[in-house]
N, C-alpha and C positions, 0 to 999 in steps of 0.2 A: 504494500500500500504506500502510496506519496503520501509524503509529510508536509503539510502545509505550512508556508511559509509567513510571516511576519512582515509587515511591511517594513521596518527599518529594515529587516534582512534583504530586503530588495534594494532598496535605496543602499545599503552597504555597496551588494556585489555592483550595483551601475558607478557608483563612483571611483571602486577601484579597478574602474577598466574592464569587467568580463562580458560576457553575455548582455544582451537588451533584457530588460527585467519588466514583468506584467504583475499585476494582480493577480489571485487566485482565478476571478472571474473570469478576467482579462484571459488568463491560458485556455479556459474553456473554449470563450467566444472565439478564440482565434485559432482555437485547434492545438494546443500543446494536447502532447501524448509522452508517452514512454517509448525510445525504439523496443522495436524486437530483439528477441532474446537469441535468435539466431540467424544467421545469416541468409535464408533460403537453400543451399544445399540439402538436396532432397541424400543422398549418401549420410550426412552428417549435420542433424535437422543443428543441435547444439552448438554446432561450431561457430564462432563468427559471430557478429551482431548487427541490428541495425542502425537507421538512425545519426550515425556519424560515420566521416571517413578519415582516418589516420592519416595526417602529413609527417609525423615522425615521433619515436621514440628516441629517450635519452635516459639510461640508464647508469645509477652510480651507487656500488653496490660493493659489499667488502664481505669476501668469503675467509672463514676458518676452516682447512679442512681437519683441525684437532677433535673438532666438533661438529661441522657441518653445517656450520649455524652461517646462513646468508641471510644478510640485513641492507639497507640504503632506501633508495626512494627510484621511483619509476613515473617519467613526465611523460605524458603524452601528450602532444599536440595533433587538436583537431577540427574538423569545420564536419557542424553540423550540418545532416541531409533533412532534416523536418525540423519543425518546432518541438522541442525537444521535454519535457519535463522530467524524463532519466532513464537512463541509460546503463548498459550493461558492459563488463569488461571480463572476458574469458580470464578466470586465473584459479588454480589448484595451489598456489604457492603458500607460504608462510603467511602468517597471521599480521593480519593488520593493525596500523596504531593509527591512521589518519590519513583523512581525504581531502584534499581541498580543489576545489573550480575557482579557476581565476581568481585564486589566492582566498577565497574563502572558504574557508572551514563547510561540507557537504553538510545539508540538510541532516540526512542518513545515508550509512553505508552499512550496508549487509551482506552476508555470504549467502548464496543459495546455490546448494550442490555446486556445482563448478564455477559459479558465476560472481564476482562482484557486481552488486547491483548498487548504485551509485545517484542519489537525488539531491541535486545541487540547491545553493539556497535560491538561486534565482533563474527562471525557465531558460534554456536558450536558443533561441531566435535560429531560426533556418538560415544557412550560407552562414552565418558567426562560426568565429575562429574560437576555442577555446582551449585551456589548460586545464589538465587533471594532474594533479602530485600524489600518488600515492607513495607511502610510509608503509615499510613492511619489514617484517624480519623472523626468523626461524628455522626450521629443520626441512626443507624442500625433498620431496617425494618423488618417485619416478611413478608416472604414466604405464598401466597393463592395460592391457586389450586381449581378448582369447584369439579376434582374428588376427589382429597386430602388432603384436609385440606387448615389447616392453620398450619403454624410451622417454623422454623427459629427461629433469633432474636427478645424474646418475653417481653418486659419494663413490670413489676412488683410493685405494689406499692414501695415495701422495694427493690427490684434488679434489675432480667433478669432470667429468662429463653431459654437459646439456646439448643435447641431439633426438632428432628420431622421427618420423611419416606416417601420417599426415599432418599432428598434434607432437607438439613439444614445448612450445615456449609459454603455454600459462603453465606449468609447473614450474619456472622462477621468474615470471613476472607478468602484470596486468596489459592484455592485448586483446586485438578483436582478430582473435587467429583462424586465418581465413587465408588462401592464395588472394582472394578477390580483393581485399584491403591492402595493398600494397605501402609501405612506408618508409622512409630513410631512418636512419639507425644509431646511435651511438653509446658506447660502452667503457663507463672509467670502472676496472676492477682492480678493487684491491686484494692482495693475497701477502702471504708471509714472505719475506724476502727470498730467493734461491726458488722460490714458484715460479711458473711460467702460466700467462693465462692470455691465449691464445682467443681470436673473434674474425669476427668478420670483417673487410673493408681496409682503409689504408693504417696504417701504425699511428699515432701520434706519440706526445712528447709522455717517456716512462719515468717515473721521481719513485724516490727512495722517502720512507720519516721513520723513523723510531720503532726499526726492525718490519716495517710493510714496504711493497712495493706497489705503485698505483699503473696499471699497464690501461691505455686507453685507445680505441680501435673508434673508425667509423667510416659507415658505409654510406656515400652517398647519394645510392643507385637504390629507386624504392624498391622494398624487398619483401615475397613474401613471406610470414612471421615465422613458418617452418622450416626456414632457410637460415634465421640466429641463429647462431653457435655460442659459447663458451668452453674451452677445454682447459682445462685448470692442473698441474703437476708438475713432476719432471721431464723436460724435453730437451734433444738437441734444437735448437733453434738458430736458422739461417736465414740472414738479411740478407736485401740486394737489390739490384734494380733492374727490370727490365721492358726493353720498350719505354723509355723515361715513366717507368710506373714501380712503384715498391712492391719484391715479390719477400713473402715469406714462407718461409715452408718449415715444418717443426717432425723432430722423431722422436718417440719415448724410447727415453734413454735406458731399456730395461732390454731393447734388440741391442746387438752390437752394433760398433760404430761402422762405415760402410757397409750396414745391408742391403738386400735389395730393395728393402724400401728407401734407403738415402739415395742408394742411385735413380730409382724411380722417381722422387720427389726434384730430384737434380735435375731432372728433363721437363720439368712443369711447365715451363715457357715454349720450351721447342715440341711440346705437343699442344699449346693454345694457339701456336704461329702456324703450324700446320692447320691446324680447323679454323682457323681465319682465313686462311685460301680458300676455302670449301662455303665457310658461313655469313661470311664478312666479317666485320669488325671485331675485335675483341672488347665487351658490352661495358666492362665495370674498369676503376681506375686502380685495380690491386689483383696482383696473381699470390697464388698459394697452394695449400695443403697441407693436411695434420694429421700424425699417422699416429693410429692408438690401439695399444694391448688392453681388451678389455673382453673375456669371452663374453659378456652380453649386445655386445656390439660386433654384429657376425657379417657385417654390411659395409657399405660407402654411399655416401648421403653428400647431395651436393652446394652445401650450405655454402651462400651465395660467396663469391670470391676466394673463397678457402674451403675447399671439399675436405672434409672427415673420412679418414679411410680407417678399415680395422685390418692389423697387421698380416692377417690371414691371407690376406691377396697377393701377399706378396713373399708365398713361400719358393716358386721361378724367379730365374733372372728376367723373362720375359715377361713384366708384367705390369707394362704403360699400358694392357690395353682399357684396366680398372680407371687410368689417370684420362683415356681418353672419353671414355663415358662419362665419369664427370665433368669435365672439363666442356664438352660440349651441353653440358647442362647448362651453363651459365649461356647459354645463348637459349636453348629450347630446356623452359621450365622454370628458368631465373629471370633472365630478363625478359624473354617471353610467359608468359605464367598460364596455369590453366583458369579459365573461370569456373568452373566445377570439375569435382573430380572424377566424374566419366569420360572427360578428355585427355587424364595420363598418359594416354598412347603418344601424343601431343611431344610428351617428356622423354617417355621411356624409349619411346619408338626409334626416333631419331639419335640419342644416345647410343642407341642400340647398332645406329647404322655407322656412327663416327666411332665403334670398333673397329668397322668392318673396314670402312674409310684407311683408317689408322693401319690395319694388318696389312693392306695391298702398298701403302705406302714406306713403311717401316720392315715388313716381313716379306715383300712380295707374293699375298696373299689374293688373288683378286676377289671383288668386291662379289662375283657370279659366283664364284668359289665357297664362299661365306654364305649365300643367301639359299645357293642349292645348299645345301648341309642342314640348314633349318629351316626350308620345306621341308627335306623327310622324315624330323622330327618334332613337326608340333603337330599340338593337341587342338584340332580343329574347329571341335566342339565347346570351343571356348571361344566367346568376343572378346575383343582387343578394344571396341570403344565400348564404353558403357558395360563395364565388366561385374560391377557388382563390389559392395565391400571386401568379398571373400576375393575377388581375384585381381584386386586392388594393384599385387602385387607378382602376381602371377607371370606364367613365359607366355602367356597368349599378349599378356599387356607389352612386354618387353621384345619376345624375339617375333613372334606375326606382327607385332608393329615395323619391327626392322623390314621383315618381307615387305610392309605393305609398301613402307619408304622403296624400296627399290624398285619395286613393282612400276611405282609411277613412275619413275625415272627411267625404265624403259619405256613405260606408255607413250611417253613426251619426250624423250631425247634428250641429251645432256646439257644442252643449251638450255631449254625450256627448265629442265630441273634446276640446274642450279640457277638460274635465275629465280626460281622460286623462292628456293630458300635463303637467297640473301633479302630480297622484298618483304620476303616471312619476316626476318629476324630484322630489317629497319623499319617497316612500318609498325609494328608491333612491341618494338624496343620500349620496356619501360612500364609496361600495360600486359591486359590480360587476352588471352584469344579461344577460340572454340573451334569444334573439329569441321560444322557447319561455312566460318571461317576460310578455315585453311582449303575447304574443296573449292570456294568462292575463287581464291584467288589464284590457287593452281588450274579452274580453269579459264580465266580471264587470262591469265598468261600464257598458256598451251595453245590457246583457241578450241579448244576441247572439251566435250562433255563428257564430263567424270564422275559427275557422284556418285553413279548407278557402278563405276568401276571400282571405284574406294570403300564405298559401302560392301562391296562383293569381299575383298578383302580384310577390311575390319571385324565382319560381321556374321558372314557365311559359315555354315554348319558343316560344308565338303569343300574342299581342295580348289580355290582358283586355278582355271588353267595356269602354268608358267608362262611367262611373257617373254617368247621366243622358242616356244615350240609349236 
């Protein structure tokens, strides 16, 4: 229930700059509401909120890993979509001490199952910018799913781990987590000296006080919220620059020193320079990777600018082909984003293909080579779009998306394809896209009717012909 507000409470929040402030009445007549409590994602009705859009977080936050105990404040900046009377902020994290909107102390803040529900003292006005501070501090939980995992906030002997898909970042901090909400980012963590605490985006300036170290990260490329990272411990850690851009790349110092994963991480650029011939641009202003010994983390996750790899990938010397599936994330999935999650293929698909890319280039693999080997082994009987929670993650979502990428690429020719996908990845740069989308403009650019062909291959229950028999 809203808490009705005071008139000096309103006259407060107009004077010191927030939100346009109504009467009680005043919100009726004019239509103030509550956003939604989720974002419309029919997959994941919870996720997400309505009501506002995220132009950025700014997080400043100081981890123990003696104890676990993560504390500081979480700013969100945002411009309401409605007239607003409150609003919801996805968070499972640590216990709250205090909410304030444009610096005034919230009406009410409550928890409800996974939600901070948040009623500021004065309504706010559709298109206004506003600030939220939340104040929080304690023992941060990790995230179970029976379909998908386990992931969130993950305690380490030496740190933390915060990673994991679709859902990860409201286990340590208040967001409207969602791909569709897209935001810029920034990250002052503090940790005990001789810690390492690894994030997303360019480095900033690192200070030492009185046995902590404040390590501060930011990404200025909107991002969406399942893409934050935090990796907190002991790690080799490598600066550097490349392409006039800072590359960092990190290994838990627990593998030995030149393993295959330092040498893997060592080629991080020359396999982003290589899929920038293929994608165009390279999207964000920082390259990376951070490699971590954790058996609950059996995966690589492409958290934006700096992918999270688990050291398992890299028990061959040959194993940039993990560094090029992510690495081509950051163009299809990062910078392009999906707007629900029945378009992963979107992500996975193409990922899938800038392996294959990568092995003709690097192994002399050809790309027909690759794509025949996973026709005769997939599972048919599974959709690739709209796959369903359970197969969220699945090889129909992953390697028949690969097929389907190459598929068109003989449909249309090599010209036609790659033109595609670099118009894919600029006009979409930054935003969110859909599979509807993407047939639009592969066939505006082929001059070809396709959906009835991509649909065939997304979709279909038996074997598309091969294109080229």
């Amino acid at each position: 229930m809203m808490i009705r507000r005071s008139a000096l409470a309103a006259l407060v929040a107009l004077t010191i700059g927030g939100a346009a402030a109504c009467t009680d009445s005043g919100q009726a007549d004019e239509g103030f509401g509550p956003g939604a409590a989720g974002i419309g994602d029919p997959y994941f009705p919870t996720y997400g909120n309505g009501g506002y859009d995220v132009k950025d977080y700014a997080l400043v936050l100081r981890y123990d890993p003696g104890s676990d105990r993560l504390e500081g404040t979480a700013t969100i900046t945002a411009t309401a979509t409605q007239n607003l009377s409150r609003f919801n902020l996805d968070f499972r994290g640590p216990e709250v001490s205090a909410v304030t909107v444009d610096g005034a102390a919230a009406a009410e803040q409550k928890r409800e199952a996974d939600e901070l529900v948040v009623t500021p003292a004065a309504g706010l006005r559709k298109d206004s910018t506003f600030t939220t501070v939340v104040t929080y501090g304690g023992v941060p939980q990790p995230i179970t799913s029976p379909e998908l995992g386990t992931g969130g906030w993950l305690a380490t002997p030496t740190g933390a781990i915060a990673l994991g898909q679709p859902e990860s970042a409201s286990s340590w901090y208040p967001v409207n987590d969602h791909p569709r909400d897209k935001a810029t980012f920034a990250l002052e963590m503090t940790v005990p000296n001789g810690t390492s605490a690894l994030s997303n985006g360019a480095p900033g300036e690192k200070t030492e006080k009185d046995g902590w170290t404040t390590w501060r990260w930011r990404e200025s490329a909107p991002m969406a919220s399942y893409l934050s990272t935090v990796v907190i411990g002991d790690f080799r850690v490598t600066t550097g620059s490349h392409q006039g851009k800072p590359i960092v790349t990190a290994v838990d110092n627990t593998l030995a020193k030149d393993s295959n994963a330092d040498k893997a991480m060592a080629r991080t650029g020359e396999v982003a320079d290589f899929l920038a011939t293929q994608f165009g641009p390279y999207p964000f202003d920082a390259y990376g990777g951070v490699v971590v010994v954790d058996n609950r983390i059996r995966y690589a996750l492409e958290t934006q600018s700096r992918p999270v790899y688990s050291d398992s990938f890299f028990s061959s010397s040959t194993s940039e082909w993990v560094v090029a599936h992510e690495l081509a994330h950051q163009w299809f999935g990062d910078s392009v984003s999906i707007g629900a999650w029945r378009d992963i293929w979107l992500n996975e698909g193409f990922a899938t293909y800038a392996e294959w890319l990568w092995a003709e280039h690097d192994e002399g693999v050809p790309v027909r080579t690759s794509f025949d080997r996973a026709y005769e082994t997939i599972r048919w009987e599974d959709p690739t779009f709209d796959p369903g929670t359970s197969g969220l993650f699945g090889n129909s979502v992953y390697i028949r998306g690969g097929l389907t990428v190459h598929a068109l690429r003989e449909e249309v020719g090599d010209d036609s394809f790659f033109r595609i996908l670099k118009e894919w990845t600029a006009q979409k740069r930054n935003a969110n896209a859909t599979t509807e989308e993407f047939i639009a403009l592969a066939e505006r650019i082929s001059g070809k009717p396709l959906r009835e062909f991509l649909m065939a291959w997304l979709t279909s229950k038996t074997p598309p012909p091969k294109p080229g028999d």
